[in-house]
Biopython code that builds the backbone (N, CA, C, O; Angstrom):
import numpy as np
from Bio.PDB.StructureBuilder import StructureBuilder

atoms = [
    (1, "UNK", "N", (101.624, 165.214, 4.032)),
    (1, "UNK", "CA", (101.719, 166.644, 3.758)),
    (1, "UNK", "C", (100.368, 167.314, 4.028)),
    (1, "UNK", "O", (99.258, 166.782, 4.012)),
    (2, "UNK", "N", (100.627, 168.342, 4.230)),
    (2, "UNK", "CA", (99.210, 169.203, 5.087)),
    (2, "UNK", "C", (99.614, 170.598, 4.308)),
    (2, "UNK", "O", (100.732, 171.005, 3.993)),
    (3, "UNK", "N", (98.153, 171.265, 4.083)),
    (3, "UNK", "CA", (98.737, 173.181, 3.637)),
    (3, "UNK", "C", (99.875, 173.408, 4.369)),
    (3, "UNK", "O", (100.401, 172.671, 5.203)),
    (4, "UNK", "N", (100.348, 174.954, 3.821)),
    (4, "UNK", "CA", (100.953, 175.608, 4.851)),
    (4, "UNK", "C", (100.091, 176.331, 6.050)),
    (4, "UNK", "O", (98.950, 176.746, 5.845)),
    (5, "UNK", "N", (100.764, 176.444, 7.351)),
    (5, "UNK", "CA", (100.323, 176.922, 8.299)),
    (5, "UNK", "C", (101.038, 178.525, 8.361)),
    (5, "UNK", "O", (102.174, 178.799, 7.974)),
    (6, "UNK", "N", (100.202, 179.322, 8.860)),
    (6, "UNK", "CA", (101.040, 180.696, 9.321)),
    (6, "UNK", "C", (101.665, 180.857, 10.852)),
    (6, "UNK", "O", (101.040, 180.477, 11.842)),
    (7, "UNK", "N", (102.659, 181.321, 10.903)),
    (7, "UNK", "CA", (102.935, 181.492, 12.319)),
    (7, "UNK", "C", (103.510, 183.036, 12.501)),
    (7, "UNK", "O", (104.136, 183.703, 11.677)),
    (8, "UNK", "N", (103.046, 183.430, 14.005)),
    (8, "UNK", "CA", (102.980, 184.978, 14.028)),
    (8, "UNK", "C", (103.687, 184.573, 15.724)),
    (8, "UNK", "O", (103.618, 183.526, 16.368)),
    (9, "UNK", "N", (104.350, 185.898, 16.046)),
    (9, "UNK", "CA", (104.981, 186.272, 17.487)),
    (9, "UNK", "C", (103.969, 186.946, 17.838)),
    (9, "UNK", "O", (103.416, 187.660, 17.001)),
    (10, "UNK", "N", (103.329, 186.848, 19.626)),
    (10, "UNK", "CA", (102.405, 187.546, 20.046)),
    (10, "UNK", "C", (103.091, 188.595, 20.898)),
    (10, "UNK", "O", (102.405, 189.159, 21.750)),
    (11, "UNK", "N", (104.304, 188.904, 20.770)),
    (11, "UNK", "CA", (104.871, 190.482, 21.641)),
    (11, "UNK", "C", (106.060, 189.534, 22.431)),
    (11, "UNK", "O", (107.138, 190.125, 22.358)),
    (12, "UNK", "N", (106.184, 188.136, 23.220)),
    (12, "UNK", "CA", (107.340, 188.216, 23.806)),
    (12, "UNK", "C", (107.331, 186.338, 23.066)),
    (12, "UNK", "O", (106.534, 185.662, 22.416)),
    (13, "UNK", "N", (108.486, 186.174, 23.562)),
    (13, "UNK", "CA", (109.368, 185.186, 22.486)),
    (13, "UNK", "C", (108.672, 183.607, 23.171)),
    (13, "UNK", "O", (108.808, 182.575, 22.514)),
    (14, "UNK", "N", (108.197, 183.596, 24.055)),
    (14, "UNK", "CA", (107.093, 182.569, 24.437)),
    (14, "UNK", "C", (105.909, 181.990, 23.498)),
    (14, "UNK", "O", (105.662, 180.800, 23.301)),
    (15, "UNK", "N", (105.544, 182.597, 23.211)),
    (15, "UNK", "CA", (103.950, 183.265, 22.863)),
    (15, "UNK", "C", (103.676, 183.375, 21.665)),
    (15, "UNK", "O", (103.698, 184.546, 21.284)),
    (16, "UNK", "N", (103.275, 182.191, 20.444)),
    (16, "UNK", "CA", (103.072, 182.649, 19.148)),
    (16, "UNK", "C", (101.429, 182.016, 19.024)),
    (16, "UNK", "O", (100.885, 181.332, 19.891)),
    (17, "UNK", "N", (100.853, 182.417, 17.791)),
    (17, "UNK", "CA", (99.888, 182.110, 16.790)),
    (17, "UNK", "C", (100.230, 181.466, 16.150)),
    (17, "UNK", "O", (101.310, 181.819, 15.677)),
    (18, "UNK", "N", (99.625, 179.949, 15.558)),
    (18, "UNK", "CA", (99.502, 179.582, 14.768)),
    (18, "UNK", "C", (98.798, 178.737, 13.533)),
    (18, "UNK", "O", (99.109, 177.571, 13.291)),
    (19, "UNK", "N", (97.803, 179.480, 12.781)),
    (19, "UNK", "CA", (96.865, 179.402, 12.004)),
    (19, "UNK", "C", (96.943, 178.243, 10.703)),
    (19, "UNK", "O", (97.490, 178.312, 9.603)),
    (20, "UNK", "N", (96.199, 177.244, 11.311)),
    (20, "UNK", "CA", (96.257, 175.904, 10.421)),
    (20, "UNK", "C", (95.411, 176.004, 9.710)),
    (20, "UNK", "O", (94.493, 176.636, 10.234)),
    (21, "UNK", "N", (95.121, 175.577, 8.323)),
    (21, "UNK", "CA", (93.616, 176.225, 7.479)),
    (21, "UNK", "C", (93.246, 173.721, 7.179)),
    (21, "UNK", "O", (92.244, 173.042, 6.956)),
    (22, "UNK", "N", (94.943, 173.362, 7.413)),
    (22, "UNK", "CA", (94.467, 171.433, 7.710)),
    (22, "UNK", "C", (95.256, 171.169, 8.696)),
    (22, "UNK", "O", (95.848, 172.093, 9.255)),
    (23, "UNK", "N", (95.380, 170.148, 9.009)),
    (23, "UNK", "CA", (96.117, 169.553, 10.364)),
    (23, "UNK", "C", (96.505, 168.040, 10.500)),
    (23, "UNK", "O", (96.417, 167.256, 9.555)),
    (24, "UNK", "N", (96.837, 167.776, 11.453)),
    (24, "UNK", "CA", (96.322, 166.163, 11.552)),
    (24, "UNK", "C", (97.018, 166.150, 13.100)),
    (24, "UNK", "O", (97.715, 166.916, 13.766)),
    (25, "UNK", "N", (96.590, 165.222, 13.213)),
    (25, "UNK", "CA", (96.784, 164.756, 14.966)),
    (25, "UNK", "C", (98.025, 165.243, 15.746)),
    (25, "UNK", "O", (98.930, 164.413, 15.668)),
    (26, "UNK", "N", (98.231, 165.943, 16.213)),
    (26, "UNK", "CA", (98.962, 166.437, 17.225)),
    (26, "UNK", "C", (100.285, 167.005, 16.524)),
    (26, "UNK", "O", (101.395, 166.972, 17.055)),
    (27, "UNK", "N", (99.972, 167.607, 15.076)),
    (27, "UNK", "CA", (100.795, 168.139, 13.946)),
    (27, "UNK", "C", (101.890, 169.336, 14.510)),
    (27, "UNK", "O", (103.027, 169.602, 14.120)),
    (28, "UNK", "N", (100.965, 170.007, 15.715)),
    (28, "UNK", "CA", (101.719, 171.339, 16.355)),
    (28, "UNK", "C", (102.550, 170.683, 17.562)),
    (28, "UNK", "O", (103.034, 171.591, 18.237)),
    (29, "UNK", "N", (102.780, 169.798, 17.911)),
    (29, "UNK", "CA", (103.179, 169.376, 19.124)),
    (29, "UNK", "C", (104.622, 168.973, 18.254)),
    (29, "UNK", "O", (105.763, 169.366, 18.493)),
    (30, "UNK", "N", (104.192, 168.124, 17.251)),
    (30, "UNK", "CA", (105.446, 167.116, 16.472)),
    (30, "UNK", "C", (105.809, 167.955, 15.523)),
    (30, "UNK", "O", (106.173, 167.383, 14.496)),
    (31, "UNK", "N", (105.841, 169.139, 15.497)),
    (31, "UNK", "CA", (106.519, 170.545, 14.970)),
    (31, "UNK", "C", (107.531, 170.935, 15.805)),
    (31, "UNK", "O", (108.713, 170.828, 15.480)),
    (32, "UNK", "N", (107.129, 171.423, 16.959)),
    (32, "UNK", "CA", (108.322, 172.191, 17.789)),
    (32, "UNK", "C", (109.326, 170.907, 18.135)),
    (32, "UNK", "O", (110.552, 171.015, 18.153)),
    (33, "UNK", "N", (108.842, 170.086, 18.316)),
    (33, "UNK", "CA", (109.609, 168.581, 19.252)),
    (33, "UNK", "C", (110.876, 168.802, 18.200)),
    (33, "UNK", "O", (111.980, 169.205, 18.566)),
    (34, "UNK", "N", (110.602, 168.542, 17.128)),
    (34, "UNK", "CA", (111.229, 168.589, 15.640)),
    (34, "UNK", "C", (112.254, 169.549, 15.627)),
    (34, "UNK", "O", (113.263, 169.428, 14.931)),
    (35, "UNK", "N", (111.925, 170.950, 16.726)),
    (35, "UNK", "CA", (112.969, 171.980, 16.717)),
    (35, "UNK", "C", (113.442, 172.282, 18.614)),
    (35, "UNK", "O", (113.851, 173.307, 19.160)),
    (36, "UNK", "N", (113.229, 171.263, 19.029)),
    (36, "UNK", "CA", (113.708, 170.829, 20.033)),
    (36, "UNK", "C", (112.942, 172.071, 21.448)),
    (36, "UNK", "O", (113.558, 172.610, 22.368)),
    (37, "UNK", "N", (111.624, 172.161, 21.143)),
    (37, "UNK", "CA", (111.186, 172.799, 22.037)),
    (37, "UNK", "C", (109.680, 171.809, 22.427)),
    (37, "UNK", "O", (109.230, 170.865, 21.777)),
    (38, "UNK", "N", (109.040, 172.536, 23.950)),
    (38, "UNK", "CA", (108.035, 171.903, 23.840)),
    (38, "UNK", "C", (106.806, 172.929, 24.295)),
    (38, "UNK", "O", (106.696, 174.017, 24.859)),
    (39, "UNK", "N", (106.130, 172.127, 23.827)),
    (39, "UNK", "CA", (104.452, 172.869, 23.872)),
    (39, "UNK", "C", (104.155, 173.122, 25.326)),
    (39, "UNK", "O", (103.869, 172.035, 25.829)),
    (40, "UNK", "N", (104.120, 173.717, 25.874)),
    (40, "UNK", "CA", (103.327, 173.811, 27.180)),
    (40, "UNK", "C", (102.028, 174.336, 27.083)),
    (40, "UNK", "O", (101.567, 174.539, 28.206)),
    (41, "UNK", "N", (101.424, 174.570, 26.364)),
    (41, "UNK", "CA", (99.892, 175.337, 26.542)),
    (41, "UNK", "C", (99.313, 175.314, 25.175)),
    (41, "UNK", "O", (99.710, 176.226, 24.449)),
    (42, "UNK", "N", (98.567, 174.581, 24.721)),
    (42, "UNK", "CA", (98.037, 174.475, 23.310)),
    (42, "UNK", "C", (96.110, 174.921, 23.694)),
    (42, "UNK", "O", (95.342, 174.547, 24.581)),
    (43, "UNK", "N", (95.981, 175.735, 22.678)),
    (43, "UNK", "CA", (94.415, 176.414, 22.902)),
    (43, "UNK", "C", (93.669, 176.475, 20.815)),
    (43, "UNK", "O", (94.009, 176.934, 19.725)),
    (44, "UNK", "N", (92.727, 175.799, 21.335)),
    (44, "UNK", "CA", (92.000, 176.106, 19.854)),
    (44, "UNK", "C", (90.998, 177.697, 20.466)),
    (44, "UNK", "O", (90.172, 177.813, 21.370)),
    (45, "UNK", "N", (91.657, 178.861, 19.325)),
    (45, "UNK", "CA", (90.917, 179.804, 19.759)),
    (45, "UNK", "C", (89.611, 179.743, 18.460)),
    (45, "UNK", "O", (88.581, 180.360, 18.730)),
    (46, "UNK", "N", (89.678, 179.014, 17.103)),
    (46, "UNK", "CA", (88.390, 179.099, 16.165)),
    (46, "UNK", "C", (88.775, 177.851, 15.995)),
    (46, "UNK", "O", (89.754, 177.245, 16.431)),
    (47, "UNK", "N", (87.695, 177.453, 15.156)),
    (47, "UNK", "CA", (87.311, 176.611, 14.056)),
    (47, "UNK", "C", (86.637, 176.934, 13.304)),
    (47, "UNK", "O", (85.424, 177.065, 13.467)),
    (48, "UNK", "N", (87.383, 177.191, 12.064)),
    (48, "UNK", "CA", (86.846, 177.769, 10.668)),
    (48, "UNK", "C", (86.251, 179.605, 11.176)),
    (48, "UNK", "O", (86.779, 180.591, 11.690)),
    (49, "UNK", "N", (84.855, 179.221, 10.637)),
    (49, "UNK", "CA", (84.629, 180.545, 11.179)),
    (49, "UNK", "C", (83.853, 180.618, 12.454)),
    (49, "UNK", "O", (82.988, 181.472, 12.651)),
    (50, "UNK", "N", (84.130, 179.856, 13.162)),
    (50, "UNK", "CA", (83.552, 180.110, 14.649)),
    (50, "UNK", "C", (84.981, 180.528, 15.438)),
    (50, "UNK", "O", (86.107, 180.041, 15.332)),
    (51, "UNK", "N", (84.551, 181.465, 16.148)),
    (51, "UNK", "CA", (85.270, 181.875, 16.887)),
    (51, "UNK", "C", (84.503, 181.040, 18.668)),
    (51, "UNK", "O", (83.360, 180.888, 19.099)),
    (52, "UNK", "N", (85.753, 180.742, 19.141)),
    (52, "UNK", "CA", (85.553, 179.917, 20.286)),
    (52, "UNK", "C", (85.370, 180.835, 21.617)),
    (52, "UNK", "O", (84.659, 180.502, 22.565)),
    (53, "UNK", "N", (86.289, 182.311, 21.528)),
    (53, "UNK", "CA", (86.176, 183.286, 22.758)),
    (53, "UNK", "C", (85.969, 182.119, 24.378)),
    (53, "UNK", "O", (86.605, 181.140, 24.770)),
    (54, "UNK", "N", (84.978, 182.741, 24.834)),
    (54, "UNK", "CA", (85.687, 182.404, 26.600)),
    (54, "UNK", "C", (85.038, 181.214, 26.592)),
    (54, "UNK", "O", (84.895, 180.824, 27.751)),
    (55, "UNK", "N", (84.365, 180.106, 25.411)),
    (55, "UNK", "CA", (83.935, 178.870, 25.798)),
    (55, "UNK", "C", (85.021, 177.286, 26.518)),
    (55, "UNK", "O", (85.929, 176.573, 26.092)),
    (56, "UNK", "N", (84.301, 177.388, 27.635)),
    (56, "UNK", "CA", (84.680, 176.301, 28.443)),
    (56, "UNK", "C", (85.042, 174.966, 28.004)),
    (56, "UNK", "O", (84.394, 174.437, 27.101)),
    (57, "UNK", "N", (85.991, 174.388, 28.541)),
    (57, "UNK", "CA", (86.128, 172.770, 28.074)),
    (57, "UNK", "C", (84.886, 172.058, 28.133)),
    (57, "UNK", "O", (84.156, 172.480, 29.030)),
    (58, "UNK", "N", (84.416, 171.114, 27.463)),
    (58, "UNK", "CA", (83.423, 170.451, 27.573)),
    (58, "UNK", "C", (82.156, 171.056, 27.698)),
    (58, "UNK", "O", (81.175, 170.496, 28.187)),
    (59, "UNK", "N", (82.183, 172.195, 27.256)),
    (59, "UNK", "CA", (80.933, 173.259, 27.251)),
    (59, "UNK", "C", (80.134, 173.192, 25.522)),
    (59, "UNK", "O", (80.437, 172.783, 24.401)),
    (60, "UNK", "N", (79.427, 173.607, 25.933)),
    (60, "UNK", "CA", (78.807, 173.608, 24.223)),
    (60, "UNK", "C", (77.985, 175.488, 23.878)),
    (60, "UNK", "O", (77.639, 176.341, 24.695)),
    (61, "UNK", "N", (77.949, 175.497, 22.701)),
    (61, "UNK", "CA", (76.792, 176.803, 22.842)),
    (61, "UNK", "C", (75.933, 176.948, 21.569)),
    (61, "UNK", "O", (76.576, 176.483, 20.628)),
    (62, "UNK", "N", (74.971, 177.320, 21.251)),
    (62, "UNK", "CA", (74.118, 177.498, 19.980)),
    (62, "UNK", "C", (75.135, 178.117, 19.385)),
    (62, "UNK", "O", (75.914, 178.811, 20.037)),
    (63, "UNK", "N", (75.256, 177.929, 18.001)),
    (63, "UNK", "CA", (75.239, 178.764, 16.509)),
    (63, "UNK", "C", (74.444, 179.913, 16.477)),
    (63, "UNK", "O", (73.226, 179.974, 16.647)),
    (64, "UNK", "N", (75.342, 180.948, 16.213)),
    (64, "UNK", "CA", (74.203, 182.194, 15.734)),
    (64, "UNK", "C", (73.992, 182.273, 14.202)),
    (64, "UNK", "O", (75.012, 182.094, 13.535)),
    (65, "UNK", "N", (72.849, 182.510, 13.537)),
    (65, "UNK", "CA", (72.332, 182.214, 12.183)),
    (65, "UNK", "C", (73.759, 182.820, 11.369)),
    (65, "UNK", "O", (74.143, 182.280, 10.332)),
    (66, "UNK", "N", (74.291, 183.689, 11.814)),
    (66, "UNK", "CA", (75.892, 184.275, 10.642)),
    (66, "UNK", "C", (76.494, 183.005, 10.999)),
    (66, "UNK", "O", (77.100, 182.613, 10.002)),
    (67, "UNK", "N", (76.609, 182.203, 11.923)),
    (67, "UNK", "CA", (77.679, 181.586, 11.945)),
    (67, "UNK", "C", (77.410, 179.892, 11.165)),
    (67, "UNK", "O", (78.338, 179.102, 10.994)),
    (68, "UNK", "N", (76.044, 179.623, 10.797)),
    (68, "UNK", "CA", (75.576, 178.914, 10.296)),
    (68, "UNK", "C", (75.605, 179.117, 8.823)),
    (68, "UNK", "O", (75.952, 178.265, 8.006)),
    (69, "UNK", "N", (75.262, 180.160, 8.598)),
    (69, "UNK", "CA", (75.352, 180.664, 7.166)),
    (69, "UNK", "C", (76.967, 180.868, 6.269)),
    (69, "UNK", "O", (77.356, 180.624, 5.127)),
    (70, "UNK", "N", (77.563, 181.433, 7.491)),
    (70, "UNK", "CA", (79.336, 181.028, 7.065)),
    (70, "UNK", "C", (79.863, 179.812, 7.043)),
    (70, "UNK", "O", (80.907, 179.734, 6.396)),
    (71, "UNK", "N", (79.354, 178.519, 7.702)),
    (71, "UNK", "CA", (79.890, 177.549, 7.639)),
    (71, "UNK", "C", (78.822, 176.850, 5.989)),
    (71, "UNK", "O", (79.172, 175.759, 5.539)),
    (72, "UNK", "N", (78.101, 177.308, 5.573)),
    (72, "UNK", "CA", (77.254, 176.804, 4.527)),
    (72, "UNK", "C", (77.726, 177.281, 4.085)),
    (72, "UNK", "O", (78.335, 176.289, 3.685)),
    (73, "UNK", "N", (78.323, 178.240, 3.488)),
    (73, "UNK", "CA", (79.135, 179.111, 2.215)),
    (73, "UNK", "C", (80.504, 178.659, 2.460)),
    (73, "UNK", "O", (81.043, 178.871, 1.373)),
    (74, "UNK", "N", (81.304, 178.209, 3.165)),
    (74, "UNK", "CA", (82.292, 177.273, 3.712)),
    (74, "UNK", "C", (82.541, 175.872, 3.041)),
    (74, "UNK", "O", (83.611, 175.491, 2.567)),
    (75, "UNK", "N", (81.774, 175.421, 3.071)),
    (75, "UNK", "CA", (81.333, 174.011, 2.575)),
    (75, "UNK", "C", (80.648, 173.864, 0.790)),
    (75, "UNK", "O", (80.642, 172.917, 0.004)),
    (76, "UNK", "N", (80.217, 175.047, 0.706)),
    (76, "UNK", "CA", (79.450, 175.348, -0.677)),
    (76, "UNK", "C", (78.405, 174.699, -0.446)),
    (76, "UNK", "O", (78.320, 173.586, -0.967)),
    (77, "UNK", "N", (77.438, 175.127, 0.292)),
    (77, "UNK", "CA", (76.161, 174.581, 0.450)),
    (77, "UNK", "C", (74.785, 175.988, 0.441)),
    (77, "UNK", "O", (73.567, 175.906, 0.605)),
    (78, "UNK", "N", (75.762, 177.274, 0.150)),
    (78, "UNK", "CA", (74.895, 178.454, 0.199)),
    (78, "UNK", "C", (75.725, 179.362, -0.544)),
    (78, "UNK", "O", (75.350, 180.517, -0.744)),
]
sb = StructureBuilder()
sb.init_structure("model")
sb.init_model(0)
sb.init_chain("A")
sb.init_seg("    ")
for serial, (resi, resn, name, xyz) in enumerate(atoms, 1):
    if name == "N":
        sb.init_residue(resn, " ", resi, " ")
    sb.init_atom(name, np.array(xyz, "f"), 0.0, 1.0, " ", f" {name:<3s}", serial, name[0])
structure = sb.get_structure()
């Protein structure tokens, strides 16, 4: 068992959001299978409070000090 997840429609019946706050290994894939559809395009757009925007596969980028400071108040470390 994992939280609940939210799921949202993004305008056409393809196309949803869906906001995991836990997970576990390939939890969104063995969801739809379950309702007899399949994943074609899976994208992590955050983690926690980083927002990922136009970063590349296998790319990396600095932390900006808010985003360091949110993951320390995240964790209870600030």
């Amino acid at each position: 068992m994992t939280a609940p997840c939210q799921i949202h429609h993004l305008g056409n019946k393809k196309e949803i959001r869906i906001i995991l706050s836990e997970g576990r290994k390939r939890q969104i894939k063995r969801m739809f299978l379950k309702l007899n559809y399949h994943v074609l395009n899976l994208a992590r757009i955050a983690f926690g409070c980083i927002q990922l925007k136009d970063l590349k596969i296998g790319h990396w980028r600095i932390l900006t000090k808010a985003e360091i400071q949110d993951l320390k108040k995240l964790v209870g470390l600030k």
